[in-house]
C-alpha positions in Angstrom: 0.0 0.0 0.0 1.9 3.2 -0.7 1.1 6.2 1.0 -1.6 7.9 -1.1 -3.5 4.6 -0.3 -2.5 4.9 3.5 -3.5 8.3 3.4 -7.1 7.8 2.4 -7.4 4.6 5.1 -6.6 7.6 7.7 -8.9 9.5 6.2 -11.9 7.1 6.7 -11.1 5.9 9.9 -11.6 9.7 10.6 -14.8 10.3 8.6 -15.9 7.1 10.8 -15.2 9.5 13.7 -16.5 12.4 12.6 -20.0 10.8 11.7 -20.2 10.1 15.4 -18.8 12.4 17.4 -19.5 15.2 14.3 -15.6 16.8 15.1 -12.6 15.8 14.1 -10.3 13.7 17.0 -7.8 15.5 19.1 -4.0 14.7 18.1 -4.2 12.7 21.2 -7.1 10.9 19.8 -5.7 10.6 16.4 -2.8 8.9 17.9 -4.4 6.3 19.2 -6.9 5.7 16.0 -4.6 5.7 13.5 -1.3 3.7 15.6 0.6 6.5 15.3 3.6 7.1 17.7 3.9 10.9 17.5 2.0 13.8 17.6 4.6 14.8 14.0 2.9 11.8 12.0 -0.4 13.1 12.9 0.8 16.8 11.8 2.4 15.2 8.6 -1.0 13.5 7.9 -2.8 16.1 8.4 -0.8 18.7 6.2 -0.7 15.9 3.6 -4.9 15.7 3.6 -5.0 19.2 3.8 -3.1 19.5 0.4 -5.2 16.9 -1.4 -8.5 19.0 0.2 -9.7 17.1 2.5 -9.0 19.5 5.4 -8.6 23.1 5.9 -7.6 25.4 8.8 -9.7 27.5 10.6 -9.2 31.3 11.3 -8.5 30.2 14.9 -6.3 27.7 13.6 -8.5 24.4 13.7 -8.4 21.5 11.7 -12.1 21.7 9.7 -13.6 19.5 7.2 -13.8 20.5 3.6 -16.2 19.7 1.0 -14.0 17.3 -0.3 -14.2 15.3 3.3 -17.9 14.5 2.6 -17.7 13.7 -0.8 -18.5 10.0 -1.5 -17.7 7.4 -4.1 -20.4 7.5 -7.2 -20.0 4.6 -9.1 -19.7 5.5 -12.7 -21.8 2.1 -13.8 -25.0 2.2 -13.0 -26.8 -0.9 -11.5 -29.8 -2.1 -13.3 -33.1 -2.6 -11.6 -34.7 -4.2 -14.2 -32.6 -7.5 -15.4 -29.3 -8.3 -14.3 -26.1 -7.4 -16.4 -22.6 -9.1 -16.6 -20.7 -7.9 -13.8 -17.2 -5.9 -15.1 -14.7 -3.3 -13.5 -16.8 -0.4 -12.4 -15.2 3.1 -12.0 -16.2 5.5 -9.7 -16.0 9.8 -9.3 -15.8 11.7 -6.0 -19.9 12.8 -5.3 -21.0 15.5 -2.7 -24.6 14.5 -1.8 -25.5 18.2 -0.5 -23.9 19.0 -3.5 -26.4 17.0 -5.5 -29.3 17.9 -3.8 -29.2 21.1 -2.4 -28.8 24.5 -5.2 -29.8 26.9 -2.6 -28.4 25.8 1.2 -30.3 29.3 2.4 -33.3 28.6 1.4 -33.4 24.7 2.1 -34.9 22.5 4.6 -35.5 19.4 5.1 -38.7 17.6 6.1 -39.8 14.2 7.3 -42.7 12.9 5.7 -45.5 11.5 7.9 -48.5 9.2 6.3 -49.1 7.6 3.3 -50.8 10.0 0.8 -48.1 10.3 -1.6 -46.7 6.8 -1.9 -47.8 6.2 -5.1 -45.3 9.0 -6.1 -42.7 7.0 -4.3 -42.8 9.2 -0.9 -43.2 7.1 1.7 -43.6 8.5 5.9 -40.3 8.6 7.6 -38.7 9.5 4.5 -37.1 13.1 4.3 -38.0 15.6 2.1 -36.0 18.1 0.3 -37.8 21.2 -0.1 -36.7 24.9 -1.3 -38.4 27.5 0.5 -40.2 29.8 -2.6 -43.7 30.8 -2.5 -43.9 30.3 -6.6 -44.5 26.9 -7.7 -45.5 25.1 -11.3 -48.5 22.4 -12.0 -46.9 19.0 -11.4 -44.4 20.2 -8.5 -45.0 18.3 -5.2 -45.2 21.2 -2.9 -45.2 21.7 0.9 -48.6 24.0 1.3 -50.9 25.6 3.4 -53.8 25.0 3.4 -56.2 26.2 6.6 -53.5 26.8 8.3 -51.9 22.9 8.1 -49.0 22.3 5.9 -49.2 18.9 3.6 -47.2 17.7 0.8 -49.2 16.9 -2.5 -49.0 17.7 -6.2 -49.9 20.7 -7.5 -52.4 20.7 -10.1 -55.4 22.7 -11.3 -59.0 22.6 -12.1 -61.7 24.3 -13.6 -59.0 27.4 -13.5 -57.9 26.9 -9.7 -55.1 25.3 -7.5 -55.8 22.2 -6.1 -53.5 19.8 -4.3 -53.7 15.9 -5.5 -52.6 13.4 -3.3 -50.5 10.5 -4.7 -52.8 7.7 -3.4 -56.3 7.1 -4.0 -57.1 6.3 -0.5 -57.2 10.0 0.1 -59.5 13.0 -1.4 -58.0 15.7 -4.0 -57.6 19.1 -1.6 -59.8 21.8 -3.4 -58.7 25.1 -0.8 -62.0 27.2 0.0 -59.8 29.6 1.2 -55.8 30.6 0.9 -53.6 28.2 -0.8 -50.2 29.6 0.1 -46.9 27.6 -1.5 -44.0 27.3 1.2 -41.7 25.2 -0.7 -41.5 22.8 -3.4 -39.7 19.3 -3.2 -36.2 19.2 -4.9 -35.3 15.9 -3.1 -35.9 12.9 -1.1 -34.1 11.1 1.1 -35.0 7.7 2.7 -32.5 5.6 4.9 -33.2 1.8 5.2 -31.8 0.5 8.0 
């Protein structure tokens, strides 16, 4: 393994870290993760990872995490869900997933879906939606609304000249507001963890 390779083993065992403890380990800390003997390996590492981008300093001084320390492996092949295909090398690229999703960090939230009224569109409850804040949406966006004064997440569509919200399930009614219809956000993303 030469030391590129070594390098980005030190690097996961500290993304492992930082996904728990959501800071990077003390020198001290690093020592002992990473079997290193002296607090000068860990500063070597550390300057070496901050020169391929994985690290930067703070104003104060601090070793902080980059973009590039989030970004994970995208495999260039993509895997079929349909029928299987012969198995070959696959290739992969360096992928950001805020990078992906979010366009406008200020103006995104995230929101977890509760029910079942849009899981014919593939939104299920406990999933999270990605939705950017705008009060201007288009016919076919899923939207978060209001709607007397409850927010729901539906499909925008229109009848007979007016907004309505249509659920993705027909279990449940199409929402025809009597009064305000207000937009808060429209869904840019979902995200849905299995386990």
């Amino acid at each position: 393994m030469n030391e590129f390779e070594r390098d980005l083993d030190y690097l996961g065992r500290m993304q492992d870290y930082y996904a728990d403890e959501r800071c990077l380990p003390s020198y001290a800390r690093l020592m002992s993760l990473l079997g290193f003997a002296s607090k000068s390996a860990v500063s070597k590492l550390l300057s070496r990872l901050q020169l391929q981008g994985f690290l930067s300093r703070s104003s104060d001084g601090d070793w902080v995490p980059t973009d590039r320390f989030f970004e994970r492996t995208l495999s260039t092949q993509p895997v079929p869900a349909g029928m299987p295909v012969a198995a070959r090398d696959v290739g992969a690229d360096a992928f950001v997933l805020d990078q992906y999703l979010i366009n406008r960090p200020s103006h995104t939230q995230l929101i977890p879906v509760k029910g079942d009224s849009m899981i014919d569109a593939g939104i299920h409850s406990g999933d999270l939606a990605v939705i950017e804040r705008r009060n201007v949406a288009n016919v076919g966006d899923i939207v978060v609304a209001i709607v007397d004064n409850e927010f729901t997440l539906k499909t925008l569509a229109k009848e007979a000249g007016k907004y309505i919200l249509q659920p993705a399930n027909p279990a449940y009614p199409t929402i025809r507001p009597q009064g305000n219809l207000e937009i808060f956000g429209v869904m840019v993303g979902l995200v849905r963890k299995y386990r």
